[in-house]
N, CA and C atoms as an extended XYZ file, in Angstrom:
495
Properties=species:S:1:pos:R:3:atomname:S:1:resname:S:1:resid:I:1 pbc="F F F"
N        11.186      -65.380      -86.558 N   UNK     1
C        10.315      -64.236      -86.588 CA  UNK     1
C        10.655      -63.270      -85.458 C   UNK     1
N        10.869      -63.307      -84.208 N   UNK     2
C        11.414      -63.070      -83.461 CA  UNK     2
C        12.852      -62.237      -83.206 C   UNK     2
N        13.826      -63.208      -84.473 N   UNK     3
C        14.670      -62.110      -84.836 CA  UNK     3
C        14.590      -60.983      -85.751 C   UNK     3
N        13.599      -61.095      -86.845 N   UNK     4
C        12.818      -60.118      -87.703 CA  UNK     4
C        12.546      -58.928      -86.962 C   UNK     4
N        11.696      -59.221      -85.697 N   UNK     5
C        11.019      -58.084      -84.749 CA  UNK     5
C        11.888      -57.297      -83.979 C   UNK     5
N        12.990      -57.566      -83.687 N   UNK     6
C        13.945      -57.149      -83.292 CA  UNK     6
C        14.960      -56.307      -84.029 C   UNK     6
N        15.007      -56.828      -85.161 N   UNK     7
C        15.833      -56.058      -86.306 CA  UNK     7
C        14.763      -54.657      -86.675 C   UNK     7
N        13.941      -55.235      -86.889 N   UNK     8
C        12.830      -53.784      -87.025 CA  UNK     8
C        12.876      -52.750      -86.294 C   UNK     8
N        12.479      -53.829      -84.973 N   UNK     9
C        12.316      -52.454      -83.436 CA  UNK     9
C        13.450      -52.612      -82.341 C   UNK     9
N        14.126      -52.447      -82.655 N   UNK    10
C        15.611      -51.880      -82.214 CA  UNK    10
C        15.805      -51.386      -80.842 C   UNK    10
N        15.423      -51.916      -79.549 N   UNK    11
C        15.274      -51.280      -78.572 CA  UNK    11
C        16.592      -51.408      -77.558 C   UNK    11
N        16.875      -50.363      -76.608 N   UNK    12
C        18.308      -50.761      -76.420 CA  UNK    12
C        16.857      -50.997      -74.975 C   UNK    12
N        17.321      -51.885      -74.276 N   UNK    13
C        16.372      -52.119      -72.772 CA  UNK    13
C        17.049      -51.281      -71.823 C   UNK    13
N        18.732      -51.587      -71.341 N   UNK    14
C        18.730      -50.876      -70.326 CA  UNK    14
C        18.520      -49.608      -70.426 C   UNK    14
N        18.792      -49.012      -71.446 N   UNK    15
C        18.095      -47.363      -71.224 CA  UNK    15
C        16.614      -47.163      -71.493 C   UNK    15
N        15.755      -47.938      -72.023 N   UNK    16
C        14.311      -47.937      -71.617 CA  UNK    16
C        14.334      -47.127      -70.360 C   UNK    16
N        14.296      -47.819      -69.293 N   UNK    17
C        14.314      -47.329      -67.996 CA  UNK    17
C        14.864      -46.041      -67.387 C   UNK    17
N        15.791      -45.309      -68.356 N   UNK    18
C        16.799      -44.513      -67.957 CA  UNK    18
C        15.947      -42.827      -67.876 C   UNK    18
N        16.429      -42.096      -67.124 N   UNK    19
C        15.192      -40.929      -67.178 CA  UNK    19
C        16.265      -39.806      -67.430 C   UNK    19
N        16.306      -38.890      -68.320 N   UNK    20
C        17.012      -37.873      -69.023 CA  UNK    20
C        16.985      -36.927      -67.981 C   UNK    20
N        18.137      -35.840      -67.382 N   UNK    21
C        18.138      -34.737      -67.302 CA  UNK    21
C        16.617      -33.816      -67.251 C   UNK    21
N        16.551      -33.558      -68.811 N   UNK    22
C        15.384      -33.119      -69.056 CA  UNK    22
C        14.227      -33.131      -68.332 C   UNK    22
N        13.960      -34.705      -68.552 N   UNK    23
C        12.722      -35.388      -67.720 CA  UNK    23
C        12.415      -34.975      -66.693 C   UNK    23
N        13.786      -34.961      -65.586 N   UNK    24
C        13.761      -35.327      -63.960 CA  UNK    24
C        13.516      -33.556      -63.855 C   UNK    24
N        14.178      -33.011      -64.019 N   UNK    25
C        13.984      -31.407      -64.113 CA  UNK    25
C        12.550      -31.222      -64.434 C   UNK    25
N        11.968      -31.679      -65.130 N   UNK    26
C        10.788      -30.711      -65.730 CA  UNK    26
C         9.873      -31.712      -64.618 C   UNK    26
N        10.062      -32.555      -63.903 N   UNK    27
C         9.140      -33.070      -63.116 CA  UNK    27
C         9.196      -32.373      -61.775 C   UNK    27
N        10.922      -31.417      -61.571 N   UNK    28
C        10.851      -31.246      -60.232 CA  UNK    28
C        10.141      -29.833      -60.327 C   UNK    28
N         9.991      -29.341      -61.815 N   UNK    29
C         9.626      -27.583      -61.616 CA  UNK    29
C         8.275      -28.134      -61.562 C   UNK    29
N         7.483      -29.225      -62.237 N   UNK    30
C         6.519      -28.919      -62.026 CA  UNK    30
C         5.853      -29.437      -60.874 C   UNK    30
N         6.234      -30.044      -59.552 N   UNK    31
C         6.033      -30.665      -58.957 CA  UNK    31
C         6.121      -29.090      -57.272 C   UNK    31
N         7.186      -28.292      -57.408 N   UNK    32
C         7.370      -27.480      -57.087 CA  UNK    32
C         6.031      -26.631      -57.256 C   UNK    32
N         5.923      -26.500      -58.313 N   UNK    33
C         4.941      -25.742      -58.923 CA  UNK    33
C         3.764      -25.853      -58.051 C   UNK    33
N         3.257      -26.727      -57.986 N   UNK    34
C         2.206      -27.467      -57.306 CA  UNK    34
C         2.382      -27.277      -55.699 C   UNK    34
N         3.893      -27.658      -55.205 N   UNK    35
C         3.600      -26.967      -53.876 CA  UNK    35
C         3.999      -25.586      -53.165 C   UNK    35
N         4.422      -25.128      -54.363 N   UNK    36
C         4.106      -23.293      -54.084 CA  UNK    36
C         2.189      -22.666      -54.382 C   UNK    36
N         1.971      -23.534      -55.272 N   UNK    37
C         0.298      -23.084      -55.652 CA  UNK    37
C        -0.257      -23.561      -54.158 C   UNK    37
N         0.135      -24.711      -53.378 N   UNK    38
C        -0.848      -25.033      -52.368 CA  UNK    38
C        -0.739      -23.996      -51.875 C   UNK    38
N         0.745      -23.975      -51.067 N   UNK    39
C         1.249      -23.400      -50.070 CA  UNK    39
C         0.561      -21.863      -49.797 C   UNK    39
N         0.712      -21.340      -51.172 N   UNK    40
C        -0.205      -20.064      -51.297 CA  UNK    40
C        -1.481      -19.869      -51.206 C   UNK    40
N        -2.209      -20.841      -51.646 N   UNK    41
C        -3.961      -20.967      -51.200 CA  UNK    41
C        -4.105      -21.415      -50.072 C   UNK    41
N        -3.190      -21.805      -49.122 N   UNK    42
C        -3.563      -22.496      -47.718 CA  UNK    42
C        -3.071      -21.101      -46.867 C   UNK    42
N        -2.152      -20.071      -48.007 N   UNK    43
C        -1.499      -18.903      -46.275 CA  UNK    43
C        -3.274      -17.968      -46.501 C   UNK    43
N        -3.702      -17.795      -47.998 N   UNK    44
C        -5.030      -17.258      -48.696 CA  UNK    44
C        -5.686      -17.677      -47.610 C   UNK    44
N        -5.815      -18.556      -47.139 N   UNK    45
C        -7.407      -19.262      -46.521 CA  UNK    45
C        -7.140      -19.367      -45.246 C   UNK    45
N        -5.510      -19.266      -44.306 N   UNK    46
C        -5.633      -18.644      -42.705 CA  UNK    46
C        -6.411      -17.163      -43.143 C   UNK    46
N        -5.849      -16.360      -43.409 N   UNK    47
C        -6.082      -15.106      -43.758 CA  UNK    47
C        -7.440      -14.736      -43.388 C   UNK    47
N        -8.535      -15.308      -44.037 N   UNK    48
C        -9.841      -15.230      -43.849 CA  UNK    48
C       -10.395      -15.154      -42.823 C   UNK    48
N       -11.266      -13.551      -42.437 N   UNK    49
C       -11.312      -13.667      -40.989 CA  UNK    49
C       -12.471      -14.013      -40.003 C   UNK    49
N       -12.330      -13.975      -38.935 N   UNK    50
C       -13.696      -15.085      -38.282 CA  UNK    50
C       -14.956      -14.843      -38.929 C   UNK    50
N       -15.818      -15.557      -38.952 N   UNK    51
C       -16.724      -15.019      -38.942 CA  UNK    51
C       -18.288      -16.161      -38.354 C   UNK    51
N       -18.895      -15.373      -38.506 N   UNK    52
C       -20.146      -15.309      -37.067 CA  UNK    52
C       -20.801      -16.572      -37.659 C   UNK    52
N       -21.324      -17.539      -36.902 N   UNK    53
C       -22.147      -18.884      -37.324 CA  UNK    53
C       -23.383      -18.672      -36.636 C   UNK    53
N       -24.493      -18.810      -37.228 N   UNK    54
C       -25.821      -18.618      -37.297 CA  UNK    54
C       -26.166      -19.660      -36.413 C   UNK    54
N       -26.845      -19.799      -35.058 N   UNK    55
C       -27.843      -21.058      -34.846 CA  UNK    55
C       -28.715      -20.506      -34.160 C   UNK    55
N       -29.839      -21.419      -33.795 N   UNK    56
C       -31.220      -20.997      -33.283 CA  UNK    56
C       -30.706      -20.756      -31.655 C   UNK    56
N       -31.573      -19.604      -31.324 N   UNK    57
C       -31.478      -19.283      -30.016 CA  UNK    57
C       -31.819      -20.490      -28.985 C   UNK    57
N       -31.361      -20.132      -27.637 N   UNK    58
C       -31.438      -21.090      -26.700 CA  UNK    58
C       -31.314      -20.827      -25.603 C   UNK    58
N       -32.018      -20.621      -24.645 N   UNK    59
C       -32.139      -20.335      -23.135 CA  UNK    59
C       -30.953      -21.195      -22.127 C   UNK    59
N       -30.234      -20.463      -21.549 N   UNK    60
C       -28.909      -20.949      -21.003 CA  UNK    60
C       -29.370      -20.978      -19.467 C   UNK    60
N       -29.454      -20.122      -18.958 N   UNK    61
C       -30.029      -19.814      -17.451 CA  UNK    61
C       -30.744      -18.549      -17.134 C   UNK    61
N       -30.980      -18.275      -15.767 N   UNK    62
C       -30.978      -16.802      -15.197 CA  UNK    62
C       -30.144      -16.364      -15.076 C   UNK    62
N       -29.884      -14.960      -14.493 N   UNK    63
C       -28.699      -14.192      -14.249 CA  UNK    63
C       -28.691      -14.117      -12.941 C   UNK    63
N       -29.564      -14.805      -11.994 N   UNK    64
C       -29.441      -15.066      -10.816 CA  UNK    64
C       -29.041      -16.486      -10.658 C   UNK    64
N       -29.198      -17.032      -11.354 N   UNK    65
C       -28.282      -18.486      -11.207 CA  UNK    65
C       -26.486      -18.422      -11.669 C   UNK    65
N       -26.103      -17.664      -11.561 N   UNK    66
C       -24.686      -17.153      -11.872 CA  UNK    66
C       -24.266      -16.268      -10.933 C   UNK    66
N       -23.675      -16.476      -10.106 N   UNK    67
C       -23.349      -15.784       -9.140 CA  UNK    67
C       -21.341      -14.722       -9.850 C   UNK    67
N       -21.079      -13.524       -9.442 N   UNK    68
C       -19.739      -13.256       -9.861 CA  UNK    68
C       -18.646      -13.955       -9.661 C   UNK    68
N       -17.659      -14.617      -10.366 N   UNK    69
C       -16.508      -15.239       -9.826 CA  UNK    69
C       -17.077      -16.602      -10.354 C   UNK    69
N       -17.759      -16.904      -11.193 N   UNK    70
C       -18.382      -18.395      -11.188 CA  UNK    70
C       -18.665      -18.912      -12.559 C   UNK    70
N       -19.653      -20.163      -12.863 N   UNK    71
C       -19.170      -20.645      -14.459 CA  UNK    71
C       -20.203      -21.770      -14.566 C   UNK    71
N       -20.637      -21.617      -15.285 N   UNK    72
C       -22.013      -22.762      -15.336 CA  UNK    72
C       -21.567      -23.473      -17.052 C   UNK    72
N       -21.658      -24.797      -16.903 N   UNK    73
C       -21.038      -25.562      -18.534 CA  UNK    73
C       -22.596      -25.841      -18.835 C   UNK    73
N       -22.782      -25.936      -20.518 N   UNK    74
C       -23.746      -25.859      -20.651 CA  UNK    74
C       -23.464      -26.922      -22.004 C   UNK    74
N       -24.719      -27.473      -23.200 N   UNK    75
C       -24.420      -27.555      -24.210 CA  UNK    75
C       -25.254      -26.602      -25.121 C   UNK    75
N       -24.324      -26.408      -26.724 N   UNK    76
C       -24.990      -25.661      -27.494 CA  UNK    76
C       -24.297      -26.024      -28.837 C   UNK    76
N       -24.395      -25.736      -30.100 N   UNK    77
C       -26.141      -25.660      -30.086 CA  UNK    77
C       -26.722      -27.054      -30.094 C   UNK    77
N       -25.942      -28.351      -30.256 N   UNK    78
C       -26.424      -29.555      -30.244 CA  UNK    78
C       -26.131      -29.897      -28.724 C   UNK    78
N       -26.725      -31.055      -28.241 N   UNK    79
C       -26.565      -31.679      -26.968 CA  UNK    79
C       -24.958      -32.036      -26.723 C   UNK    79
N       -24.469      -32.398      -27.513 N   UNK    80
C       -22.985      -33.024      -27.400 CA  UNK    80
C       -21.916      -31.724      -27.440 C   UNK    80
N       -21.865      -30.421      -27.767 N   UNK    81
C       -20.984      -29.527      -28.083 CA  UNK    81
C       -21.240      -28.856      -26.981 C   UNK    81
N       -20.059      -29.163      -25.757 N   UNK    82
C       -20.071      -28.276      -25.117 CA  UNK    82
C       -19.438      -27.303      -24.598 C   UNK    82
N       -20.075      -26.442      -23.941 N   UNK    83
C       -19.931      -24.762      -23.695 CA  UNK    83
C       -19.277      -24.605      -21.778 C   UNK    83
N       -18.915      -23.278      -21.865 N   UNK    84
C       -18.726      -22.854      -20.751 CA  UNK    84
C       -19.515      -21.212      -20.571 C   UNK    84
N       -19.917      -21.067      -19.315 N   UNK    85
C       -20.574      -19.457      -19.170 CA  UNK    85
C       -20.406      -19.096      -18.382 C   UNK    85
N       -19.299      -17.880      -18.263 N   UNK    86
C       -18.413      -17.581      -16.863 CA  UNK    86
C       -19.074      -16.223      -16.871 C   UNK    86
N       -19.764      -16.072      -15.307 N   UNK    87
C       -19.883      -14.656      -15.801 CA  UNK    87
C       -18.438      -14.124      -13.789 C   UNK    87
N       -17.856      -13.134      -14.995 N   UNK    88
C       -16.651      -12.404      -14.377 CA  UNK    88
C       -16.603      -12.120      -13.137 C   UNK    88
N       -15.885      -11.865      -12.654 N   UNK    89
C       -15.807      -10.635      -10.964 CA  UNK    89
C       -16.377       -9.464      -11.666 C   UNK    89
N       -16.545       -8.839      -12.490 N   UNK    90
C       -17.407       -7.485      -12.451 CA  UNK    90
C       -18.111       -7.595      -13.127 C   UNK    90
N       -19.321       -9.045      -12.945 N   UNK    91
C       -20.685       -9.269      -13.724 CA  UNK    91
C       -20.539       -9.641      -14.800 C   UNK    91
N       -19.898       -8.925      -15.998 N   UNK    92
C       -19.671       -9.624      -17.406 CA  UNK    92
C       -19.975      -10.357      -17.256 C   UNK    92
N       -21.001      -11.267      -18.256 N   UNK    93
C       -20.920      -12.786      -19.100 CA  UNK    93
C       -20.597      -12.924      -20.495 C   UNK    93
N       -19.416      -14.303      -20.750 N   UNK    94
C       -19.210      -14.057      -21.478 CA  UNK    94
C       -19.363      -16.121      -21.862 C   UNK    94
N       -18.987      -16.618      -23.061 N   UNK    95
C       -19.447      -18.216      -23.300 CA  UNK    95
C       -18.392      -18.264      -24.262 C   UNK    95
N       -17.973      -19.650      -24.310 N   UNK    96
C       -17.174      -20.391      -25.019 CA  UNK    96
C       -17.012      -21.668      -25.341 C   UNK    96
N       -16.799      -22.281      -26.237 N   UNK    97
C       -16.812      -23.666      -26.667 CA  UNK    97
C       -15.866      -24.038      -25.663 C   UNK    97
N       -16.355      -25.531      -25.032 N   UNK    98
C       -15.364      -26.255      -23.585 CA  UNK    98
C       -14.386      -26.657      -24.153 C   UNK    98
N       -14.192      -26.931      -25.553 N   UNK    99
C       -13.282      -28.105      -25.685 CA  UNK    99
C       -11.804      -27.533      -26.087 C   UNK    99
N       -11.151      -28.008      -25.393 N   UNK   100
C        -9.541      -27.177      -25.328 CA  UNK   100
C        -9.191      -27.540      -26.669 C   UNK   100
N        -8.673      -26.404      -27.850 N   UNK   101
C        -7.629      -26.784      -29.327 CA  UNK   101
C        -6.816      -27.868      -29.157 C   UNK   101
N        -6.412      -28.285      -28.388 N   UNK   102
C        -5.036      -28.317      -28.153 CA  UNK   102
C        -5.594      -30.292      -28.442 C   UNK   102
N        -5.897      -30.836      -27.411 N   UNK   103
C        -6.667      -32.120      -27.252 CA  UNK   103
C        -7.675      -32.632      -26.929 C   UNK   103
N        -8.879      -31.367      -27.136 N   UNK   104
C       -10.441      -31.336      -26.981 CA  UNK   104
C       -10.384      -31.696      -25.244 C   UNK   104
N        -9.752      -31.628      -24.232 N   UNK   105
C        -9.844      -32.020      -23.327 CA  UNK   105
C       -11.133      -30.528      -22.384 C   UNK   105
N       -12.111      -30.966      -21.701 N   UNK   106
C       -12.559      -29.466      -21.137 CA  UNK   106
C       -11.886      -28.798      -20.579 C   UNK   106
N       -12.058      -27.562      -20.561 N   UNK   107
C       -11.387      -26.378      -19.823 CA  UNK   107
C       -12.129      -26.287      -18.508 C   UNK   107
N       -11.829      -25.333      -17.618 N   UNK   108
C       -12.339      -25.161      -16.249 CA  UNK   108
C       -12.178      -23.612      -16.155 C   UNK   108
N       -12.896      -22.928      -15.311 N   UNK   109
C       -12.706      -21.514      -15.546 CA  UNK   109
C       -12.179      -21.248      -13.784 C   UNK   109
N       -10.714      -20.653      -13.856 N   UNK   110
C        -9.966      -20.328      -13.029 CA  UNK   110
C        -9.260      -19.148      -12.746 C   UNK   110
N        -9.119      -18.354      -11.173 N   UNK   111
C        -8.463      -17.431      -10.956 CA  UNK   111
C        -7.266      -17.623      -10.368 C   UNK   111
N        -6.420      -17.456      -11.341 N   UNK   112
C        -4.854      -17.638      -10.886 CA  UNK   112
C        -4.171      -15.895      -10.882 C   UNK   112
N        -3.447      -15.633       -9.594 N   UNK   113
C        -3.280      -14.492       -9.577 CA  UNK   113
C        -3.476      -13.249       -9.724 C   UNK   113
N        -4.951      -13.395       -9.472 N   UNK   114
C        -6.119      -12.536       -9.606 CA  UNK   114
C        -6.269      -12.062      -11.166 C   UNK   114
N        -6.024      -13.403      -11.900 N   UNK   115
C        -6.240      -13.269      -13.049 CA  UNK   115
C        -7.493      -14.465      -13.671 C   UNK   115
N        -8.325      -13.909      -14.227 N   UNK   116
C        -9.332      -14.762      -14.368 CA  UNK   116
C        -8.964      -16.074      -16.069 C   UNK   116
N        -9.065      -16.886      -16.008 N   UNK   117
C        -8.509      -17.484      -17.077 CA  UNK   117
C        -9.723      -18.922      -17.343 C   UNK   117
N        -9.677      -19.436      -18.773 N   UNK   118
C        -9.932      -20.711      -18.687 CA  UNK   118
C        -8.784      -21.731      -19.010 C   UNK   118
N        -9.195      -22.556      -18.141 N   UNK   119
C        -7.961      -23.295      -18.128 CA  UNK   119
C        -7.947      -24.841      -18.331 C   UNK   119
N        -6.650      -25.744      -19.295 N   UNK   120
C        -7.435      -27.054      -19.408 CA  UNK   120
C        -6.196      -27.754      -18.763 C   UNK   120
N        -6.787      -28.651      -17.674 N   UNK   121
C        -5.917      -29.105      -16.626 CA  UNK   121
C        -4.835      -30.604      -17.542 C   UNK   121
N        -5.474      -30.696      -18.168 N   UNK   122
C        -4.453      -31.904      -19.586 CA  UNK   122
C        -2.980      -31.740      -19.634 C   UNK   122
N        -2.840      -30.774      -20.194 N   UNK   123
C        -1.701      -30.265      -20.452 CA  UNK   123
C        -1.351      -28.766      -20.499 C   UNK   123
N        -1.644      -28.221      -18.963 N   UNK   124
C        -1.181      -26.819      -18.788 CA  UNK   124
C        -1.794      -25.620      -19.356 C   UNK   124
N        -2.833      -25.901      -20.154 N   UNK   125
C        -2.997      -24.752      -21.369 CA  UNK   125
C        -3.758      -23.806      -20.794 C   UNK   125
N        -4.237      -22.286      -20.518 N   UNK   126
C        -4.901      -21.080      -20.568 CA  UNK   126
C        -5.323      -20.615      -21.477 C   UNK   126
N        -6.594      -19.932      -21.645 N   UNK   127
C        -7.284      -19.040      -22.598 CA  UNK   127
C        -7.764      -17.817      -21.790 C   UNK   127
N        -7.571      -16.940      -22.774 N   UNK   128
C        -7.969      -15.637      -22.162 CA  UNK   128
C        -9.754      -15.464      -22.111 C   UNK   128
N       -10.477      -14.958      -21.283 N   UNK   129
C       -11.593      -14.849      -20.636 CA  UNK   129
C       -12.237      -13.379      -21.798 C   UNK   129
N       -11.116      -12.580      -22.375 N   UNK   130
C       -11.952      -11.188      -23.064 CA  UNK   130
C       -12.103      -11.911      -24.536 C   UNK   130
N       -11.444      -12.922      -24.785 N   UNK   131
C       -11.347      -13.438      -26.289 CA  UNK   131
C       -10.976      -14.990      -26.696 C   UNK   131
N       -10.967      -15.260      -25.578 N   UNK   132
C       -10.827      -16.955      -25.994 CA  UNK   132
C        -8.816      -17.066      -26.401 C   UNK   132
N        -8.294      -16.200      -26.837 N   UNK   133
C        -7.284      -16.629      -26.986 CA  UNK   133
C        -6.211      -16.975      -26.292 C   UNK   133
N        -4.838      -17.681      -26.752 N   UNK   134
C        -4.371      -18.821      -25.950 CA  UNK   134
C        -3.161      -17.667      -25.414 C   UNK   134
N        -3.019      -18.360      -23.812 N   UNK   135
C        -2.533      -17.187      -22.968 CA  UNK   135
C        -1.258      -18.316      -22.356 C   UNK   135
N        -1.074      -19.366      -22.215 N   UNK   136
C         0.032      -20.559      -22.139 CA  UNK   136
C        -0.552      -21.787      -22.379 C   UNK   136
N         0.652      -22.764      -22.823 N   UNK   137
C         0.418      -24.109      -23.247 CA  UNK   137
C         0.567      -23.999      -24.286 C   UNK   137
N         0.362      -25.723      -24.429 N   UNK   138
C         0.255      -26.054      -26.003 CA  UNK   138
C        -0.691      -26.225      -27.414 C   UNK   138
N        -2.154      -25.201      -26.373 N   UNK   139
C        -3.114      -24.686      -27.061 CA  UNK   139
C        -2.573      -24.413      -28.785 C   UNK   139
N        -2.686      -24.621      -30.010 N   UNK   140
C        -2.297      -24.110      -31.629 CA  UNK   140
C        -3.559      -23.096      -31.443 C   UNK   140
N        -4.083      -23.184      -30.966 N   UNK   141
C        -5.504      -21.386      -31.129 CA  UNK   141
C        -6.351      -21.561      -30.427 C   UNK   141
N        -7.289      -20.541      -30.659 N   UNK   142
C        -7.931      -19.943      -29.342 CA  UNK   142
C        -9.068      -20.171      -29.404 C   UNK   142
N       -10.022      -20.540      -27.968 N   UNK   143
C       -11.640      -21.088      -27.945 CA  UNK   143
C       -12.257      -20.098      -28.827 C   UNK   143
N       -13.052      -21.031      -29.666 N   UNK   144
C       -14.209      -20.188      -30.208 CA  UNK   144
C       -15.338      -19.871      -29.401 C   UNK   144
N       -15.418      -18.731      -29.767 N   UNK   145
C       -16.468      -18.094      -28.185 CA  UNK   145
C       -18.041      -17.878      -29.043 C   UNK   145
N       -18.726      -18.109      -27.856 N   UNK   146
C       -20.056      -18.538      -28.089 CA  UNK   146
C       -20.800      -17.411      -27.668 C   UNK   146
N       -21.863      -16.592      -28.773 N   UNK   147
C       -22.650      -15.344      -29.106 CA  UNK   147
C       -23.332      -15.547      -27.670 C   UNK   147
N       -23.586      -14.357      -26.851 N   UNK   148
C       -24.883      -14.477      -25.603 CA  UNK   148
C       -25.570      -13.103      -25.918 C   UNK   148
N       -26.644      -13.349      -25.499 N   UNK   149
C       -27.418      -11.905      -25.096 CA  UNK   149
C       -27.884      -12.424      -23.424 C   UNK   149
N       -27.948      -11.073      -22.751 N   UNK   150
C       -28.941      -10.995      -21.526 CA  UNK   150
C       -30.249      -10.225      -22.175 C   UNK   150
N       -31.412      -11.268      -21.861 N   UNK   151
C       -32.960      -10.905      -22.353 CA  UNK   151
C       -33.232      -10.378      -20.987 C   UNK   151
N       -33.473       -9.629      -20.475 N   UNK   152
C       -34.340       -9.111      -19.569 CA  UNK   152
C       -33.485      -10.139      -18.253 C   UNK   152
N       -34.048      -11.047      -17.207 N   UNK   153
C       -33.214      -11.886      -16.303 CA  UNK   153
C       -32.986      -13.081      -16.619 C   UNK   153
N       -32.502      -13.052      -18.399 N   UNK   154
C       -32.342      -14.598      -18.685 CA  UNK   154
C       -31.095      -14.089      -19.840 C   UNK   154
N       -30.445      -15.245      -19.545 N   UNK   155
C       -29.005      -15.484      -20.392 CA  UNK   155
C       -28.926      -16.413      -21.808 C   UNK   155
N       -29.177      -16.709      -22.739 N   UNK   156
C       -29.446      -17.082      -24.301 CA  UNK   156
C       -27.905      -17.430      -24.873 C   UNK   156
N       -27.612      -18.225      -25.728 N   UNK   157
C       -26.670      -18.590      -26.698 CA  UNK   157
C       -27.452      -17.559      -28.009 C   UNK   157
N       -26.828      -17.100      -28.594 N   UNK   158
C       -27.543      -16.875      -30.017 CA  UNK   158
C       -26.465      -17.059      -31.066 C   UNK   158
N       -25.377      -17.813      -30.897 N   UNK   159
C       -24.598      -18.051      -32.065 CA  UNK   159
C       -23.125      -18.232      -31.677 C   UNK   159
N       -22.371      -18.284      -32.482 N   UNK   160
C       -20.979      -18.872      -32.284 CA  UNK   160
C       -20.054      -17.803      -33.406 C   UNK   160
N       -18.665      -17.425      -32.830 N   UNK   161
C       -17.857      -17.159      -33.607 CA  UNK   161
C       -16.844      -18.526      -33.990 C   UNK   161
N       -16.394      -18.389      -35.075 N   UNK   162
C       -15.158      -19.045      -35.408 CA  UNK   162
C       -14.217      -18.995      -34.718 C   UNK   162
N       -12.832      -20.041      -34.072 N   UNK   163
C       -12.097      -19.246      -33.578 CA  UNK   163
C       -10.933      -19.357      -35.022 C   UNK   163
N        -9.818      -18.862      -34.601 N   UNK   164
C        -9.003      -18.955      -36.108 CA  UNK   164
C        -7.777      -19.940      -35.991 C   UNK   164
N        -8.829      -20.959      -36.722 N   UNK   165
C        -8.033      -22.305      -37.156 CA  UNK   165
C        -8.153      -22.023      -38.393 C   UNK   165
């Protein structure tokens, strides 16, 4: 019976396995296919530009507890996410998420060559103080900086930008 089934269904085996021209081609266009479609919805979605994250206000300090040239770390908007609040040599305050891109390590806010910078002592890295962005190191992008208002003699978080990851 066995040889019956065989005479019927006629199979050669080693080319069972064998994959045509055809085949291998139409697997590589469509396989291609697939990573030109990512590739293009992932350059689509850097593209997209910051934008502003909503959280509940929060009392940071006075503006007499900040002296010029100086930097008070804070958390926001949860207890664990934390912040930095440098206010400048010419008064500016400005806030930023502590945690360096690069290896979440904190930053420190430093004047190197009468240049005001934050800086994460890990691995070399700088951020710029007008925008969070990365000024040396091996920072991939720049602190997302954290919304303030001055209320009258008090300093507030009121929200967060994205930075662009």
């Amino acid at each position: 019976m066995n040889d019956k089934l065989k005479e019927d269904f006629p199979i050669e085996w080693e080319d069972d396995h064998f994959v045509t021209r055809r085949e291998f081609f139409k697997f590589l266009t469509l396989a291609s296919g697939g990573v030109a479609v990512s590739t293009a919805a992932l350059a689509a979605y850097a593209q997209i530009p910051r934008e502003e994250i909503k959280f509940e206000a929060a009392k940071i300090c006075s503006t007499e507890d900040l002296k010029p040239g100086s930097a008070l770390a804070f958390s926001y908007p949860r207890p664990g996410d934390l912040c930095i609040l440098v206010r400048k040599k010419d008064g500016e305050f400005v806030a930023f998420k502590r945690r360096c891109t690069h290896l979440s390590c904190p930053v420190e806010y430093e004047v190197k060559n009468e240049r005001e910078l934050l800086y994460c002592p890990c691995h070399n890295g700088a951020f710029s103080l007008e925008d969070g962005s990365v000024v040396q190191g091996p920072p991939p992008h720049p602190l997302p900086q954290v919304k303030i208002e001055v209320r009258g003699s008090e300093i507030w978080a009121t929200g967060a930008i994205k930075g662009d990851h």
